[in-house]
C-alpha positions in Angstrom: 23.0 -25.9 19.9 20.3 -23.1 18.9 19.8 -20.5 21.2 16.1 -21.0 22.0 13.8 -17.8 22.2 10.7 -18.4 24.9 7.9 -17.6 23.2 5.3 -16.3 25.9 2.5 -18.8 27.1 -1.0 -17.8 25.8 -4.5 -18.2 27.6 -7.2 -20.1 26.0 -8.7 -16.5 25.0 -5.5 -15.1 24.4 -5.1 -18.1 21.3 -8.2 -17.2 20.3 -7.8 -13.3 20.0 -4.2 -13.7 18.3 -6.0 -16.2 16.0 -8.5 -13.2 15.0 -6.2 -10.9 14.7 -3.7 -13.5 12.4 -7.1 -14.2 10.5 -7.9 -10.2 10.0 -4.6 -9.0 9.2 -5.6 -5.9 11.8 -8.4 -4.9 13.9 -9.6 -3.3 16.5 -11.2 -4.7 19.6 -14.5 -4.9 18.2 -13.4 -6.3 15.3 -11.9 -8.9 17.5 -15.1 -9.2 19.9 -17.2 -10.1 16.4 -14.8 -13.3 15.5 -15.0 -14.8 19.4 -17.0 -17.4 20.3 -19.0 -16.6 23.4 -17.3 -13.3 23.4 -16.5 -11.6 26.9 -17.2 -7.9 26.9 -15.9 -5.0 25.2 -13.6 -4.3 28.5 -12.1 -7.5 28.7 -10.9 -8.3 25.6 -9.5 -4.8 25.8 -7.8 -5.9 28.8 -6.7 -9.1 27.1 -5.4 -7.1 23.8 -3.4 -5.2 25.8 -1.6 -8.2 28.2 -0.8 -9.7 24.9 1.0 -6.7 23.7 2.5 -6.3 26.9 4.2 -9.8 26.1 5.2 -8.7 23.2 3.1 -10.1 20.2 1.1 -7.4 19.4 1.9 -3.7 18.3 -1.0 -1.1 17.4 -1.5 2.3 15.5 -4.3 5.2 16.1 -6.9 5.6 14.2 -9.1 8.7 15.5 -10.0 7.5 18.5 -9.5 3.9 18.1 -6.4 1.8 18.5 -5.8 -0.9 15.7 -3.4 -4.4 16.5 -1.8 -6.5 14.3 0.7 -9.0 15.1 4.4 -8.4 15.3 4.9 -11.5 13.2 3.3 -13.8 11.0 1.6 -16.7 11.7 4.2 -19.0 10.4 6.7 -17.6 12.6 4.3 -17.7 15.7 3.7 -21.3 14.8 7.4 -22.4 13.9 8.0 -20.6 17.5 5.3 -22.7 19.5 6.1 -25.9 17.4 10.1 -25.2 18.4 8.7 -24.9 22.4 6.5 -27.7 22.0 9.7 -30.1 20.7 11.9 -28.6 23.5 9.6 -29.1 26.2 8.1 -33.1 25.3 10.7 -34.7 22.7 14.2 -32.8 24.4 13.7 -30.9 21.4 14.4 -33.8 19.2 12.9 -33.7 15.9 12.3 -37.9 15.0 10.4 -38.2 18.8 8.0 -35.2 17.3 7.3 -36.7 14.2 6.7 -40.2 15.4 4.5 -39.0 18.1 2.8 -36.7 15.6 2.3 -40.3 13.2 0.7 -41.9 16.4 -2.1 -39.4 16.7 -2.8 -38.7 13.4 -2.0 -41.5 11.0 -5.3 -42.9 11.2 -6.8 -39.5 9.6 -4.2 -39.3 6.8 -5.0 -39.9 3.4 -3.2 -40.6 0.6 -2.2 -37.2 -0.6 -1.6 -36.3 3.2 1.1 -39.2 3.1 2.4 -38.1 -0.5 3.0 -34.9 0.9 4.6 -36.5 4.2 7.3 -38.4 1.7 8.0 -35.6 -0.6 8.9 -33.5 2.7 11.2 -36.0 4.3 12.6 -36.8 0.7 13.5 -32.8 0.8 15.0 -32.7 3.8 17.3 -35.7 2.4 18.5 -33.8 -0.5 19.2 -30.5 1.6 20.7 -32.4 4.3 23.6 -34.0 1.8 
């Protein structure tokens, strides 16, 4: 079995602050402030910035007087680490319940290519998994 890593929960504002740091590469708090919606002030989000470094998934560097934050990893690893929660915590961490469940919601939306993709995927994993 894979040793599972807990990947600390996130706050609605702390999704959105990671997400504007993933989408800036680095920034500083008012960098950050700019890309919220309905931004808090200045204060908080440096409040915020600093309980999600605290958890780990930030890191910073001084600039003059400034601090700057960039993630500690990409977004593909945050998002392969939340998807890997996610299947542990509602599907036993089964990978067929996550898919099927994921077909449920969304096969409605799918178009063709969407579906192409879907087949070339699984048609992968067949080859790989020989």
């Amino acid at each position: 079995m894979r040793k599972k890593r807990d990947a600390p929960e996130l706050a609605r504002r702390e999704r959105q602050i990671m997400d504007a740091i993933f989408q800036l590469g680095e920034a500083t708090v008012s960098e950050v402030l700019e890309q919220l919606p309905d931004p808090p002030s200045y204060s908080s989000v440096r409040t915020i910035i600093r309980k999600i470094e605290a958890k780990g998934l930030l890191t910073h560097r001084q600039d003059g007087k400034r601090y700057v934050y960039r993630a500690k990893q990409s977004r593909e690893t945050a998002s392969r680490t939340a998807l890997q929660k996610l299947m542990d915590v509602f599907f036993s961490g089964s990978a067929p319940d996550t898919v099927a469940a994921i077909m449920d919601v969304s096969a409605k939306s799918l178009d063709p290519e969407d579906l192409d993709r879907i087949s070339q995927i699984i048609e992968q994993a067949r080859k790989e998994g020989q």
